[in-house]
N, C-alpha and C positions, 0 to 999 in steps of 0.2 A: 628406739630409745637407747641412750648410752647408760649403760647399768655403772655402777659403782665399783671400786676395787673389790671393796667386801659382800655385794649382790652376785659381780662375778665369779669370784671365789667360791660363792656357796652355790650358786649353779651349775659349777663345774666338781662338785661333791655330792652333787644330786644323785640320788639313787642308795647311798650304801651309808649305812646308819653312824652316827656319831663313834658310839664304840667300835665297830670293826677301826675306822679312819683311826683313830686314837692307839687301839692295839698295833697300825700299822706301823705309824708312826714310833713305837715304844719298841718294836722287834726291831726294828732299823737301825735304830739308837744305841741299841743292847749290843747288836753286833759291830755296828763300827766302835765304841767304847772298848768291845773285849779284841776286835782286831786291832786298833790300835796300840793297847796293851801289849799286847804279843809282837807286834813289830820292834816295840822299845824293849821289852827283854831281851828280843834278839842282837840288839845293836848292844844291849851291856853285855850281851856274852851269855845269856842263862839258858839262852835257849839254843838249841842245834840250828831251826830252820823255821822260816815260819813264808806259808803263802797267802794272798791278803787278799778278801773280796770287798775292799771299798771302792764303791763307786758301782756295784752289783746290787744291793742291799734292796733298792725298791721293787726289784725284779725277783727275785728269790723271795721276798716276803709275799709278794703279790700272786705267785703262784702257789705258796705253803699256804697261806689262808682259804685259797678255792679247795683245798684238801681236806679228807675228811682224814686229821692229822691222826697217828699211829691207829688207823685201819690201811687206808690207801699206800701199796707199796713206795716206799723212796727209796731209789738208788741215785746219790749225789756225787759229783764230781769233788775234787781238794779245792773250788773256792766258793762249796756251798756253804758257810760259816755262818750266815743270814737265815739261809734256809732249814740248817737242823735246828740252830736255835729254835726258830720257829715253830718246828717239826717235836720239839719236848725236849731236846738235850738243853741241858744247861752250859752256865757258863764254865759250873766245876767240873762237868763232863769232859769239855774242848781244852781248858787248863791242864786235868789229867794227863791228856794227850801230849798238848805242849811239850810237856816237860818230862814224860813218858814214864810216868808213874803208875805205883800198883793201885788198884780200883778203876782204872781208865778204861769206860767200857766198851770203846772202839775194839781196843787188841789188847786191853792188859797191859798196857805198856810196852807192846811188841811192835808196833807199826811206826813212822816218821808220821808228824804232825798234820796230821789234815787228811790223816786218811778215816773218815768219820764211818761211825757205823751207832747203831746201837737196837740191840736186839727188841727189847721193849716195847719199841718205839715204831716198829716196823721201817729202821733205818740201818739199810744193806750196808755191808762194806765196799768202802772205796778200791779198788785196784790202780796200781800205780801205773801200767801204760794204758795211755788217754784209750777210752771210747769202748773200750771193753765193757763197761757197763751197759754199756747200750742193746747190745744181741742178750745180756742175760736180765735186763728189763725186758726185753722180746720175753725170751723164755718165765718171766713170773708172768705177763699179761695173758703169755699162752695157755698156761695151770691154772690160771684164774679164771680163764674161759669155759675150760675143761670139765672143772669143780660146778660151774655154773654161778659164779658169786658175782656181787654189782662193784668189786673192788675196784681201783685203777692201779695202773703202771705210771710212776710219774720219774723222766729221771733224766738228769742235765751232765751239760758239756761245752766246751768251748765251740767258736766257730771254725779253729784251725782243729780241733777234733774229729771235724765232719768230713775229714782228705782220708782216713782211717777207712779202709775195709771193711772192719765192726759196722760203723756207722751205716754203710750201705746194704750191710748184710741184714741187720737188727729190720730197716724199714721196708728194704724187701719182705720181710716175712710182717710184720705187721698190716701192709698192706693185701697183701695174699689173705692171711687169715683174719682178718681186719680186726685186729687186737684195741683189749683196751688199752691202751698206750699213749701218752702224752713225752716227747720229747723236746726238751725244753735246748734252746740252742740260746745261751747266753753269747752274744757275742759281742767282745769291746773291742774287736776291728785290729788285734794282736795277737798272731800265735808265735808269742814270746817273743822277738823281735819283726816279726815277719808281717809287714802289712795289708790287711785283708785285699789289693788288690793282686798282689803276688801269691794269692794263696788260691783263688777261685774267678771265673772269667764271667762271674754274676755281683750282680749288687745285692741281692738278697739272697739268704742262704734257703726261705721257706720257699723260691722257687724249683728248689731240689724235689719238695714235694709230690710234685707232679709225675714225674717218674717211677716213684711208688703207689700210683694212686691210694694216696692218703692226701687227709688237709693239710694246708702249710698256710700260715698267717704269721706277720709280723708287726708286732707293735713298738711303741717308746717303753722299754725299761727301766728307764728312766721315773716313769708314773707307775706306780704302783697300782693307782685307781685303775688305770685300762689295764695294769697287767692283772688284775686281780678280773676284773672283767675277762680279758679275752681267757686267763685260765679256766674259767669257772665253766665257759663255752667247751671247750675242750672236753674238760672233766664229764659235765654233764655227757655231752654226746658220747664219750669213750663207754662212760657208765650203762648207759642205754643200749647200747649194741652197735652205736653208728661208728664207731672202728678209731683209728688213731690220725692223732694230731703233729705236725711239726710245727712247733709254737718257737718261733725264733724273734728275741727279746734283746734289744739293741739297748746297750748299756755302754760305760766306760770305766778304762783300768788306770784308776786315781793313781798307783801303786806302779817300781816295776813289776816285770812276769812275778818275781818270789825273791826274798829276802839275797840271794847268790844272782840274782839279775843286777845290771848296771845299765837303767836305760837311756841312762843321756848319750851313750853309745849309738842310739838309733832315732832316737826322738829327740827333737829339738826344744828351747828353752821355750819358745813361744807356741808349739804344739801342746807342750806341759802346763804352762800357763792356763792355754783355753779351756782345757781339762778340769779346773777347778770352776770355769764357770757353770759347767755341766754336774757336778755336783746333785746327785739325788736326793740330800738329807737338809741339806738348808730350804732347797727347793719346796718339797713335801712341807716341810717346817712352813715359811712362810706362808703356802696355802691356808695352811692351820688355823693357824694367827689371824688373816685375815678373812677367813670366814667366822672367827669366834669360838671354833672347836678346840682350840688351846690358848691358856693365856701366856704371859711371858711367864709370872709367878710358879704355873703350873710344868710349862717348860725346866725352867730353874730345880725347881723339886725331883722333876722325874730324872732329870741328868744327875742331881746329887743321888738319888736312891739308885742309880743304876752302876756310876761310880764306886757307891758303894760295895755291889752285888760283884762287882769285877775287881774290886780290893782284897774280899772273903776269897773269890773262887782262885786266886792269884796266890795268895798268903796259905790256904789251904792246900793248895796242890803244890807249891812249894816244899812244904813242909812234909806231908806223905812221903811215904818210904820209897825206895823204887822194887822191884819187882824179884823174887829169889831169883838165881842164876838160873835154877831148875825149871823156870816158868818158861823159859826160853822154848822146851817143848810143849807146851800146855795140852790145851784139848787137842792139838794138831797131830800127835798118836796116839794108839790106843798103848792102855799102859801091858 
């Protein structure tokens, strides 16, 4: 039998309840609204720098909700923007940041934009060379084991981050001590100009997996539904004792590399093009819609109230002070 748009639509939403779909839908939203915010300041000048995770968004939501959010460790990369939202920062959080103001509770105002943290939240600071995160997610899974606690390791990276020693080092020992550890390899097939077949002599980066005996699986990041699915597999098993996951999430960088990138330098106008028909957010959207889990009215609504939410955290963080000169050495020595 030939099912219907909207039979197949809700068939393919089978299994995970209205509200989860709906919240995914709403974190995805949240975040490209405030990243794109932040792109346009940058181009008026307000802002020093900004690095942009659109076209990421279904993939980082769909592993933040398999999370058991601010218990399970997150250490995120600078274009996790989807994923700490998700994870409890807010918009005025990541605005703080922006604009590097005092309250900004990544670094106080101390850090370049996008290097997210927030203690709270059970969300690590960022380090600026790529993939270092990775061996010290190694080392929280390792203390976690240690303790005896059912927490995870959960912590992403690009796929030109996985050329990085870290990288190799972090899954060697997760594998050895078969940690809880979930390593999320976002990858949009660009490290910075460099195309993923100049960077690795594989077509999938979870084939790396094997070498560490760990699991490697790769999905569409595209879908949030399978990403939220294949995380939750992950999670689960890490949580249980069965050791860690290389969970590599095929996605696209709508954006170039970061706001000081020029990628028409490397990419062509019709590679850029197709790019938008890959698009993770109308995509989801439409799903929606045509299963009945969103109307358009209700659409219309949630983009105005979120609009909203990124006018307040925009105008707020604007107006906040910046940080005493003296902040400069903060907690970083003892007085």
């Amino acid at each position: 039998m030939v099912m219907t748009a909207v039979e197949s639509a809700t068939a393919s939403l089978a299994g995970l309840p209205a509200e989860l779909l709906l919240d995914m839908y709403t974190a995805m939203l949240r975040a490209r609204r405030l990243d794109e915010r932040c792109w346009i300041l940058h181009r008026q000048g307000k802002i020093a720098f900004h690095i942009s995770g659109m076209g990421h968004e279904a993939a980082q939501v769909g592993v933040a909700l398999a999370m058991r959010r601010g218990e399970d460790h997150f250490l995120p990369y600078y274009r996790d923007m989807a994923m700490v939202l998700a994870c409890g920062m807010t918009p005025r959080d990541v605005m703080l940041g922006v604009f590097g103001k005092q309250g900004d509770p990544s670094s106080g105002g101390r850090q370049m934009p996008e290097h997210y943290a927030h203690r709270a939240k059970n969300i690590y600071s960022v380090s600026s060379p790529v993939a270092t995160q990775v061996p010290q997610a190694a080392g929280v899974a390792l203390a976690e084991k240690l303790k005896g606690g059912d927490r995870v390791a959960v912590t992403c990276l690009g796929e030109g981050s996985t050329n990085q020693g870290d990288f190799h080092e972090a899954l060697t020992w997760a594998g050895v001590h078969k940690l809880p550890l979930i390593v999320v390899v976002e990858n949009n097939e660009y490290a910075i100009s460099v195309p993923m077949e100049k960077q690795m002599a594989i077509s999938r980066v979870s084939d790396r997996a094997l070498a560490y005996g760990v699991r490697g699986v790769t999905v569409d990041g595209l879908d949030p539904i399978e990403t939220y699915h294949a995380a939750k597999a992950a999670i689960d098993l890490a949580r249980s004792g069965g050791g860690a996951t290389l969970l590599e999430v095929r996605v696209v960088r709508l954006t170039p590399h970061s706001s000081d990138d020029d990628d028409s330098t490397y990419r062509s106008k019709e590679d850029k093009a197709t790019l938008k028909t890959n698009d993770p957010l109308p995509k989801f959207r439409g799903r929606l819609l045509a299963a009945g889990l969103l109307s358009p009215q209700h659409e219309r609504e949630l983009d105005e109230q979120l609009a909203d939410e990124v006018n307040q955290a925009h105008q707020a963080a604007e107006a906040a002070p910046y940080p005493e000169v003296e902040w400069a050495a903060g907690p970083v020595y003892a007085p």
